[in-house]
N, C-alpha and C positions, 0 to 999 in steps of 0.2 A: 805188904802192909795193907794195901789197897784190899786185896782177896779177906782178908781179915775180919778187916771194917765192915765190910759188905756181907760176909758172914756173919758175924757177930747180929748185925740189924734184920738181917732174914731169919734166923731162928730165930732173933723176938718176935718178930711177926707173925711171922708160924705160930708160934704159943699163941699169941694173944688172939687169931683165928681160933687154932685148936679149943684154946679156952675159952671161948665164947659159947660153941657147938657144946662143948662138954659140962659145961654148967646145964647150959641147958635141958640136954639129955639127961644128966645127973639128974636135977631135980625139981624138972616141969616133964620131961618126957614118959618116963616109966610110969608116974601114976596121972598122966593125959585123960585116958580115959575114964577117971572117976570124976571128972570135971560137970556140972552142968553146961549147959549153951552158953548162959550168963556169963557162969567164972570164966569161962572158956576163950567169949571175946573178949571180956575184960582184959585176962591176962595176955589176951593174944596183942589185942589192941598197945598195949602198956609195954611189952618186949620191943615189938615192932617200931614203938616210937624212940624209944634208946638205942636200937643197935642200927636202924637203915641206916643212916648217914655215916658214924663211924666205922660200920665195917663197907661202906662205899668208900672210904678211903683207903682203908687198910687191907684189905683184898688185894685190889691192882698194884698196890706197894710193895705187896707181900713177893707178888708174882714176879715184879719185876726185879726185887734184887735177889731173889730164886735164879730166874735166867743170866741175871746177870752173873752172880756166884758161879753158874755151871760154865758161863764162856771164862771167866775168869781163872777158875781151877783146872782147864782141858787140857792144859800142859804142865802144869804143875802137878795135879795128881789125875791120872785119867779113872781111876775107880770111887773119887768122892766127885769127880764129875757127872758119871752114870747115876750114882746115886743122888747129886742133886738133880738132875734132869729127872727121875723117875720120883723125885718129891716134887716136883715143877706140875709134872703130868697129873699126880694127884691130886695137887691142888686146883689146879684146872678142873677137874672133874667137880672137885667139890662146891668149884663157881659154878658149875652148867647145871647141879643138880640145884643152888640156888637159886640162880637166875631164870633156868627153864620150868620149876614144879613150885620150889617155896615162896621166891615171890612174890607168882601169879593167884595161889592161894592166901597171903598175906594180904597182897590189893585186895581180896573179895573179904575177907575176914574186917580191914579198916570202914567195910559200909555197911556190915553187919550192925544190929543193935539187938536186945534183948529183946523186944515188942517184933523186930522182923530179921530173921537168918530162914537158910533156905531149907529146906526138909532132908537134904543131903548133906548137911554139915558135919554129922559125923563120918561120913564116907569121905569128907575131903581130908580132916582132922586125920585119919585115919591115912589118908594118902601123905599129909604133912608130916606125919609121924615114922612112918617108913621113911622117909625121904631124907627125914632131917638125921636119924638112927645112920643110915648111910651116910651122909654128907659129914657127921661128924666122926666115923669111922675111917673116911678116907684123909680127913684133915688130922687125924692122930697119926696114922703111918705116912702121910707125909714131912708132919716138924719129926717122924721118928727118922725116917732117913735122912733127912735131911741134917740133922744131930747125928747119926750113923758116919754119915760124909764128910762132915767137920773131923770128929776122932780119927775115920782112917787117914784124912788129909796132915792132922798131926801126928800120929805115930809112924 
């Protein structure tokens, strides 16, 4: 029951990561680039101040009953084990691509203003956009295995 419970809250988590990145991608990323500087911090600025704090919670939560789910299941099924540890791993990736590229470009984006950004702002835009493309790519195959792991654990 415990392995369950603890599943059940990790794939919500999973999702509500996943879906954060995938709205976003969805429908600020693809057309990013047609943005001016303006819209660009505007919008950058306005994202940035709704998600910091709630995916600072929800990240580490996420991860942790990720890990916790794979110690849990290691005897019980050792192939939805594999596959949570290898959703764990992805997700990890997808904090270090946050933590290491997006939100050091976020910090410069909240001192930006329309009257002063830097002359390289589209090259960083550009670098965030990649980054984010990835990071939200690795957070969908991980709530996928992770959901992968659950079904074999049940059948």
């Amino acid at each position: 029951m415990k392995l369950k419970v603890v599943e059940f809250f990790a794939v919500m988590l999973a999702a509500l990561v996943m879906g954060v990145f995938w709205g976003t991608w969805f429908t600020l990323t693809r057309s990013i680039h047609n943005f001016s500087a303006g819209e660009f911090i505007h919008i950058g600025k306005t994202i940035i101040a709704n998600v910091a704090l709630p995916m600072s919670i929800i990240m580490p939560a996420t991860l942790l009953l990720m890990i916790v789910a794979t110690w849990l299941s290691r005897r019980v099924n050792r192939y939805s084990s594999y596959l949570y540890l290898l959703s764990f791993l992805l997700m990890v990736v997808t904090l270090i691509i946050t933590v290491a590229i997006e939100v050091p470009i976020d910090n410069q984006i909240k001192t930006w203003t329309e009257a002063s950004f830097p002359s390289n702002w589209e090259s960083l835009r550009h670098t965030w956009d990649q980054f984010h493309t990835l990071r939200t790519f690795t957070s969908i195959a991980s709530a996928a295995l992770f959901l992968w792991g659950m079904i074999k654990r049940i059948n």
